[in-house]
C-alpha positions as CSV (number, residue, x, y, z in Angstrom):
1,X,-27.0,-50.0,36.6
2,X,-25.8,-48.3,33.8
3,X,-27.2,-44.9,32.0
4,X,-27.1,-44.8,28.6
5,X,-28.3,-41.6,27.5
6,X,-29.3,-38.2,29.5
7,X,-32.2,-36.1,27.9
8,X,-32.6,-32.6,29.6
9,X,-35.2,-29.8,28.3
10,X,-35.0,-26.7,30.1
11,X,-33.5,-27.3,33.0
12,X,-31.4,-24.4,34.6
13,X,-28.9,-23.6,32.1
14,X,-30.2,-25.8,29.4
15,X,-33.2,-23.9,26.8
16,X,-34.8,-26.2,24.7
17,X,-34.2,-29.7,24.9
18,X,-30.1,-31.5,25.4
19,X,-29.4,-35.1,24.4
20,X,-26.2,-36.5,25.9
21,X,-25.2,-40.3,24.8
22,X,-22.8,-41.9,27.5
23,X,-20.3,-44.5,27.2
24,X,-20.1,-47.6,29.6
25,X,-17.8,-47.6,32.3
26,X,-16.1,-44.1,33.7
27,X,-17.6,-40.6,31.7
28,X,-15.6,-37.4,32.6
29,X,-17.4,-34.3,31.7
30,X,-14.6,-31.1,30.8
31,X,-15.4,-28.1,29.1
32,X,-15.5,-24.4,30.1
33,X,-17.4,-22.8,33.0
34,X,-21.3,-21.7,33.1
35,X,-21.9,-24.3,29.9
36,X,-23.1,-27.0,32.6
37,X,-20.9,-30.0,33.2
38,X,-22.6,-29.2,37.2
39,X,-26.4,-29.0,35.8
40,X,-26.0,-32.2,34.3
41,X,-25.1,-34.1,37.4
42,X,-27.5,-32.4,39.4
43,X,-29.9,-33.4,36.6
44,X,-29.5,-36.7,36.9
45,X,-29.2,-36.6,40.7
46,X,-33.1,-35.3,40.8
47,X,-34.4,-37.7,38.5
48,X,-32.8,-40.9,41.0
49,X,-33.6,-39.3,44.0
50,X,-36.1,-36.9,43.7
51,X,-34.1,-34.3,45.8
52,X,-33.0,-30.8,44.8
53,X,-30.5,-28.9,46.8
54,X,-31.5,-31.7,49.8
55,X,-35.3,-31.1,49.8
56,X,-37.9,-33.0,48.4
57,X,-38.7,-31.6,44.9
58,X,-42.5,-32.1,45.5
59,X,-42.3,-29.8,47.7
60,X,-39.6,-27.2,46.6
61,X,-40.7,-27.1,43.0
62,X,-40.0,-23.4,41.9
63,X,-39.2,-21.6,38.5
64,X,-35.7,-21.3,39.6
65,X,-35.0,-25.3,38.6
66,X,-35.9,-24.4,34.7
67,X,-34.4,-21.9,32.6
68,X,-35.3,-18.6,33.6
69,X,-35.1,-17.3,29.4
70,X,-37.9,-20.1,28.6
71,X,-39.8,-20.0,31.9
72,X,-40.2,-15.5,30.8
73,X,-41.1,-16.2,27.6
74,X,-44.2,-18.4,29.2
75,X,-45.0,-15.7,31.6
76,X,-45.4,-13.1,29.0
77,X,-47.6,-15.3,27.2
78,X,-49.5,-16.2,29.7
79,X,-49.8,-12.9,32.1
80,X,-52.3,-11.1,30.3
81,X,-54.9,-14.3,30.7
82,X,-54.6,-15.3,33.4
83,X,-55.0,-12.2,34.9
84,X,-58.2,-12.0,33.2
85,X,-59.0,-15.6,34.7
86,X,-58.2,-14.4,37.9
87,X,-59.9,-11.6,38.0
88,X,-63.5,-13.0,36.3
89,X,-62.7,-16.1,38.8
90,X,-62.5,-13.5,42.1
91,X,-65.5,-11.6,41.0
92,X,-67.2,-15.1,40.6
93,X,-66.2,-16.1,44.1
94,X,-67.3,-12.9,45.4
95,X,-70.9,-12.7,43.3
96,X,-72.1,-16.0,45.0
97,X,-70.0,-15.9,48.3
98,X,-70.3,-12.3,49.1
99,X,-67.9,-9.8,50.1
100,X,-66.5,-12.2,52.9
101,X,-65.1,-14.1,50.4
102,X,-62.3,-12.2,50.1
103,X,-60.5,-13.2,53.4
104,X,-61.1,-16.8,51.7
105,X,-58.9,-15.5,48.4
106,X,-56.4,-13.2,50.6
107,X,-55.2,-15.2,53.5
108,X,-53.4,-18.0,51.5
109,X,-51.6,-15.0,49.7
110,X,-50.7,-13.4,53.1
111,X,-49.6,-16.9,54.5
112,X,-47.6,-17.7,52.0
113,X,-45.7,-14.3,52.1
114,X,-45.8,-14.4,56.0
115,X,-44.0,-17.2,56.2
116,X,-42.5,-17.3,52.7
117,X,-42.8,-20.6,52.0
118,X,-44.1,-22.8,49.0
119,X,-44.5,-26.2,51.6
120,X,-48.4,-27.2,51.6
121,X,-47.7,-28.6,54.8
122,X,-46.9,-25.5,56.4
123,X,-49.5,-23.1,54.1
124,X,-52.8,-25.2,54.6
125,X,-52.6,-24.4,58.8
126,X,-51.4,-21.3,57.8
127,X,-54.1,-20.2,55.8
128,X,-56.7,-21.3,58.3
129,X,-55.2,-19.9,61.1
130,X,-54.8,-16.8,59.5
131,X,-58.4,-16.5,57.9
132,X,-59.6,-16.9,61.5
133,X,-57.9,-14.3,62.8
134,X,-58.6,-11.7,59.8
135,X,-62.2,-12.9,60.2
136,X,-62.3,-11.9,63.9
137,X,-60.3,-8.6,63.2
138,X,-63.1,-7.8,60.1
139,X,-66.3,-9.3,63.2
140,X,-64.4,-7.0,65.8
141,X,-64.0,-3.8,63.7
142,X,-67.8,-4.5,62.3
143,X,-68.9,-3.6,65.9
144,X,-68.0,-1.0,65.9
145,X,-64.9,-0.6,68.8
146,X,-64.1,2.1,70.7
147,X,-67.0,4.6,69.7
148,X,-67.0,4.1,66.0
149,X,-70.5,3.4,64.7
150,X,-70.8,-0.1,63.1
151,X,-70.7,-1.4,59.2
152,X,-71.6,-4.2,57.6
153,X,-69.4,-7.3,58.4
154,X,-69.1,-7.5,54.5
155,X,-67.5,-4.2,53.9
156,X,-65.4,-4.7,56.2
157,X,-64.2,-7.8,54.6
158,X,-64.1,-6.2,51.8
159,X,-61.9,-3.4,52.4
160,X,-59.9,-5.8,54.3
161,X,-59.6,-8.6,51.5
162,X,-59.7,-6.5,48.4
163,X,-56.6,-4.6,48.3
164,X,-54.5,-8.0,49.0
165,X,-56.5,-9.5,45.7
166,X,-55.3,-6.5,43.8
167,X,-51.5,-6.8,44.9
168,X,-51.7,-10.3,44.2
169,X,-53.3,-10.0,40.6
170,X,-51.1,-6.8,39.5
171,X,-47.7,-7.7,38.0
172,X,-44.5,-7.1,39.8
173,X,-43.6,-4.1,37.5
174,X,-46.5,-2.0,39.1
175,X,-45.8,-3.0,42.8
């Protein structure tokens, strides 16, 4: 098997799109450090094996693989919608599910920064064991424990499931 040619766009320390032509036989790669002579190989390296750093990219894929200048500049143009999305979806979710809805919208958030990780594999169990268990905190603290009178099992949720919603939707800069 020979490879001809080597196209990367925006990968790592690559912005915008790199074309490099290769000769048969032995290629040596020589220039400077930080221009990426090791991004190449590792380039090439995913796209035959579909492993990054050893793991399955399918189920590591991150920002951190493309180039963090490009993968900003599609943030800031995209932040401002999507928050709006997110928030018109949430109240959506909340206007025909009810208030208990939110532990549905907060517990894959609070999975995935319990056990910070991006693997679905481990986040789907996660998510449903947690949701369960903020469910029966929200059913227990609805009764009303220990003297206190009792609320709605839908404010509870609420006050339970909203504040995660609102850390999740605000940018980083205000956390």
């Amino acid at each position: 098997m020979n490879i001809n040619k080597v196209y990367i766009e925006n990968f790592k320390i690559f912005k915008g799109s790199f074309e490099l032509t290769l000769n048969k036989g032995v290629n040596i790669l020589v220039g400077n450090n930080e221009v990426g002579k090791s991004t190449i190989i590792e380039a090439i390296h995913l796209v035959l094996t579909g492993l990054y750093n050893g793991k399955y990219l399918k189920n590591e894929l991150t920002q951190y693989i493309f180039n963090c200048e490009v993968v900003n500049e599609y943030i800031k143009q995209k932040q401002f919608l999507s928050l709006l999305a997110a928030a018109v979806l949430a109240a959506a979710a909340t206007s025909f599910c009810g208030p208990i809805g939110f532990i549905g919208m907060a517990t894959p958030h609070l999975a995935r920064g319990f056990f910070n990780s991006d693997n679905q594999r481990v986040l789907i169990p996660a998510s449903l064991l947690s949701g369960a268990l903020l469910a029966l905190v929200a059913g227990l603290l609805s009764q009303g424990l220990w003297g206190m009178p009792s609320l709605p099992l839908n404010a509870v949720a609420s006050l339970m499931g909203a504040p995660v919603v609102i850390w999740v939707l605000l940018p980083k800069i205000h956390r």
